[in-house]
Structure formats: structure tokens, C-alpha cells
C-alpha angles and dihedrals in degrees: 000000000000122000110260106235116198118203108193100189126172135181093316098077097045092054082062093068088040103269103148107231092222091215117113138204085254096046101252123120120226089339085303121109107243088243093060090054115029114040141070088255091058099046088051098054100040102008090167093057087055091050092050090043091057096039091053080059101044080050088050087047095052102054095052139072142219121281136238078260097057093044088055105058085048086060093056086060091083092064099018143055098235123189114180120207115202132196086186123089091206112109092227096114086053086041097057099049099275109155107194115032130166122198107203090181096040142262118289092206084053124083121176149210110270085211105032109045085196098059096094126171143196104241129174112151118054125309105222128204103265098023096126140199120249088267095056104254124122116271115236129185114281088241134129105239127196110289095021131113117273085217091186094053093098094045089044088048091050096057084051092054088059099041123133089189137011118215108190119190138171093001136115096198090219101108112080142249095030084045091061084057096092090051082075098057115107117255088245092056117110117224125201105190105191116199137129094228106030123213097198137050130230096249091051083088135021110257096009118148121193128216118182105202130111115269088259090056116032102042100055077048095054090033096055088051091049094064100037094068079053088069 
């Protein structure tokens, strides 16, 4: 039986393929401030500057590629069970060969039913005010907005839970509740946190090995190690 490997990755991976990260140094995104366009206030009071903010960034998805990053951890999927665990809604990890990916924050090709949360959709050119679901209800981004449910948490703490080994990349595990994941892994898991400018210290977890490169960088090193010692 192969080792489960879990890769938790947030937005750092993806700004290495060009997805701007929106945030700014002043906390707006995009010159917008986060509660006008991510969350369910602010849907409700433009909803179609939510829809135009979300369809600029399906625009931005759909013009890049995976990175070096993205193409390694496919790689580890010959020798390991790999799960990875994303706090992005871009599709890179899918589009690079990833098997098994979980999107804690939403999918950006998805769009939804504003009054049937199961009525989920592919989606890839612009979602426009009064385009409906087959039941008749507004179709919104697939997204978790501020003040929502994360509904996979429990299936994302659970892999962690079983992990062998815990990759973290471009993630500052600072943002909860995908920060509080790591509190889930067993005492004897490894965990590998890859980041230039680490956030963390390597006394902050038990087993915890830190290597400060850029995703591009650090993860076809570490992968390339991984499977080595499976050799």
C-alpha cells in the first residue's frame, strides 16, 4: 500500500503561473473592498459587480498554465496516494494531471443555483445578471465567500488525519479555518512547508522540515527527494 501524501497549497503556487492574487498591500481586491465582492452582502447589493468581478478572474484563469509546481506533485502520484487540498478556485492542479483535488474556497468554472446550493454547474465564459438555473433562481460563482460554510473541511481534515506526509505550499497558514488543518495530522507525520519567506518556524510542529524556495522551485526539489527514498 502506497504512503498518503497530503499537499495543502494556497495562492502562492498559482502567482507563479500568473494568477494575480487580488489582494493588495492595502487589503482591497481589485480596488474593491473583499466585503463588496466576496461575500453574500455584497451579492446582494451589486450582484452584477460580483458577477463582473468573478468573470475578469475566470478570464485571468483561463489564459495561464500550470506551473513547474503543479506538474511535480503529479509526478509523486506514481509511488504515493496523494490528495491535494487547495485553498485556490483556479482548475491548475486538474489541469496539470492531479487526480484527487479538493477545493476548500470553490471552483471558478463552476457557477451555482442561488436557491439550490446543489445545483452546480461547469462554467468557463461570463456569468451575466439574469442568466438562471433550470429551476428558475440567479446563478452565482461557485465560490466560498466570507461568512459561508467551508462544506469539504471535514472531508479535507480527515485526509490530514491519514496523512503519512504533509506537503504545504504557498500558504501562509495564517487564514483560518484552513490554517487550523495541520492541527489534525498525526505526531508521527512528516511536513514539509515550502515558502520563501516562511511564516512559520520549524519548532512551531513536530517533524516539520522547512524549505524556503519559491513553489517552482522548492516542490520538484522535495518531490524529487520523496521518491527517491522510494527507491
Amino acid at each position: 500500500m502506497k504512503d498518503k501524501i497530503v499537499v495543502l497549497t494556497g495562492a502562492g503556487i498559482s502567482a507563479e503561473s500568473g494568477i494575480r492574487t487580488f489582494r493588495d498591500a492595502d487589503g482591497l481586491w481589485e480596488g474593491h473592498d473583499v466585503m463588496e465582492v466576496a461575500s453574500p452582502q455584497g451579492f446582494a447589493q451589486n450582484p452584477a459587480l460580483v458577477l463582473d468581478f468573478y468573470n475578469q478572474r475566470r478570464r485571468q484563469l483561463l489564459a495561464v498554465e500550470p506551473n513547474t509546481a503543479h506538474l511535480a506533485l503529479v509526478a509523486l502520484e506514481k509511488y504515493f496516494e496523494v490528495h491535494i487540498v487547495t485553498q485556490n478556485v483556479d482548475d491548475l492542479h486538474e489541469r496539470a494531471g492531479s487526480s484527487n483535488v479538493v477545493h476548500l474556497h470553490g471552483e471558478l468554472l463552476k457557477v451555482r443555483s442561488t436557491g439550490n446550493e446543489r445545483t452546480v454547474l461547469d462554467r468557463k465564459n461570463d456569468l451575466l445578471l439574469g442568466e438562471l438555473c433550470p429551476e428558475g433562481y440567479q446563478l452565482r460563482p461557485h465560490i466560498v465567500w466570507f461568512g459561508e460554510m467551508v462544506p469539504l473541511l471535514e472531508e479535507a481534515a480527515a485526509l490530514v488525519q491519514q496523512a503519512e506526509i504533509i506537503i504545504i505550499v504557498g500558504t501562509s497558514m495564517q487564514v483560518y479555518p484552513a490554517a487550523g488543518l495541520i492541527d489534525y495530522a498525526k505526531d508521527t507525520t512528516a511536513v514539509y512547508f515550502i515558502d520563501p519567506k516562511p511564516s512559520i518556524s520549524e519548532s512551531s510542529y513536530k517533524n516539520l522540515t522547512i524549505l524556503p524556495d519559491k513553489a517552482t522551485k522548492g516542490v520538484p526539489h522535495l518531490v524529487k527527494d520523496l521518491i527517491g527514498k522510494t527507491l
